[in-house]
C-alpha positions, 0 to 999 in steps of 0.5 A: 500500500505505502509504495503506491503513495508519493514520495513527497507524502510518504517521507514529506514528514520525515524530512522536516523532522530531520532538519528539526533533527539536526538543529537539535544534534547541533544543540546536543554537541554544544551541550555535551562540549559544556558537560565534559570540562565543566564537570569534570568531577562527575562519577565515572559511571555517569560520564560514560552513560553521558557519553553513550548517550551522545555516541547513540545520538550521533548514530542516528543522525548519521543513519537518518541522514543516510536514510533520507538522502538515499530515499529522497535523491537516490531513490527518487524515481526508482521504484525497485524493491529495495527503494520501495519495500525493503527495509534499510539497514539505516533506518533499523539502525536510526530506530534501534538507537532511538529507543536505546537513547530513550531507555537510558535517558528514562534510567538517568531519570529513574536514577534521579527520582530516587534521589530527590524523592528520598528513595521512593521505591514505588515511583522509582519502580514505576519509572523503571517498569514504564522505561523497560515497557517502551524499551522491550516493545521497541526491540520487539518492533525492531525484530518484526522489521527485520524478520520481515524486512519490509519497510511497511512492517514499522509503521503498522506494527502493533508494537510501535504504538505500544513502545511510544505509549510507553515513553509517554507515560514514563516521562509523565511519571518522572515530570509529575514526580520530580515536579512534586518534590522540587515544587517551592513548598516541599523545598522550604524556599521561597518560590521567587527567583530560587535556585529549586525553581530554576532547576525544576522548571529544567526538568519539568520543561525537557520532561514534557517535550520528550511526553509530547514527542512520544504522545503525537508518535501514538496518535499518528501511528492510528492516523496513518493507519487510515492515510498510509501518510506515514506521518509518524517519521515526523516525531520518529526523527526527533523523539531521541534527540529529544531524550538526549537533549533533556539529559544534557540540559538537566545536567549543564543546568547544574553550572549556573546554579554552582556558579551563582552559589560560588558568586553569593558564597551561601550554601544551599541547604536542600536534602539530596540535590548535592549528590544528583551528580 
């Protein structure tokens, strides 16, 4: 069905979510240059989840864009099996890291919950269960792609929705939950122009980009369903970037906050928040 569908209509969609992408690479890179000589002294475990993070990112900008420049120029007007039907190694590729980026942004998340909700194990659960949802759906929709290597198969999958939804909820429970305990209230500061607010305006704010992203990904799979416009490729090329992203802001985050610390030289009291390094 989808090979009968236009070029331009097909992957119109993906196109604007990789230039988006990109721009969002682009941030990504500056951010990860600001977080390696600015911390420095952060543990060794999170530097190199950091890291992989960013190395993930970087392999799914290069394969998108290989995906795209292939399909949109290469295989413009050839309507072969292997540029209509087949599944391309670049795109398994972008999709696998996608998820993979997602799974271990939302376990650095995981992470945090713990710290600064004073070791809640029900929400810290909940945020790993939800994480390990979308993470397993996401390897079982990489698995019927390529076991039947048809490019189709990734956007009628029933897996694809269930692995978005469930990025969805897990990045629901970390912002609702980090929002929770950062709010003014529980911290015992005032909530005008504090260091808590401004830290929790960063989670909360990456948290319902990377909710937003994952949601539109559930919705449009059902549209698509009925146009065959494949429209989904639009969030698709942005969602792991955005898990990237949010990781790197919440942590570069950490240096205005320190810096004006140093600057005013007044301790900050607040239970937890010194080790979320």
């Amino acid at each position: 069905m989808s090979s009968a569908i236009p070029t331009d209509l097909r992957w119109g969609g993906g196109l604007i979510g990789l230039t988006v992408g990109l721009a969002l690479y682009g941030v990504s890179a500056c951010q990860y240059l600001l977080y390696v000589p600015t911390f420095r002294n952060d543990k060794r475990l999170l530097k190199s989840v950091v890291f992989f993070v960013f190395a993930l990112d970087t392999l799914n900008t290069i394969t998108l864009t290989s995906f795209y420049c292939r399909s949109l120029i290469f295989c413009r007007w050839n309507t072969s099996y292997t540029c209509t039907l087949e599944m391309p190694w670049d795109l398994s590729s972008a999709l696998g890291t996608s998820f993979t980026t997602a799974f271990f942004v939302q376990c650095f998340y995981a992470h945090r919950v713990w710290i600064i909700g004073n070791r809640n194990k029900f929400l810290t659960g909940a945020v790993l269960i939800a994480a390990l949802v979308q993470f397993g759906f996401g390897v079982a929709l990489l698995g019927a792609v390529c076991h039947s290597e048809l490019i189709n198969t990734l956007f009628v999958s029933p897996f694809s929705p269930v692995n978005a939804l469930g990025s969805a909820i897990c990045d629901a429970i970390i912002t609702t939950s980090i929002y929770f305990y950062l709010r003014s209230s529980r911290a015992g500061l005032l909530w005008k122009d504090n260091y808590i607010q401004k830290l929790n305006f960063v989670f909360v704010r990456m948290g319902v980009l990377t909710c937003l992203g994952a949601l539109a990904m559930t919705i449009l799979y059902y549209y698509d369903q009925k146009s065959g416009s494949n429209l989904t490729t639009a969030p698709g090329a942005i969602l792991g970037k955005t898990y990237a992203n949010s990781m790197l802001a919440v942590l570069n985050a950490r240096k205005g906050i320190r810096d004006r610390q140093q600057a005013q030289a007044l301790p900050l009291e607040v239970p937890t928040l010194p080790s979320i390094h």
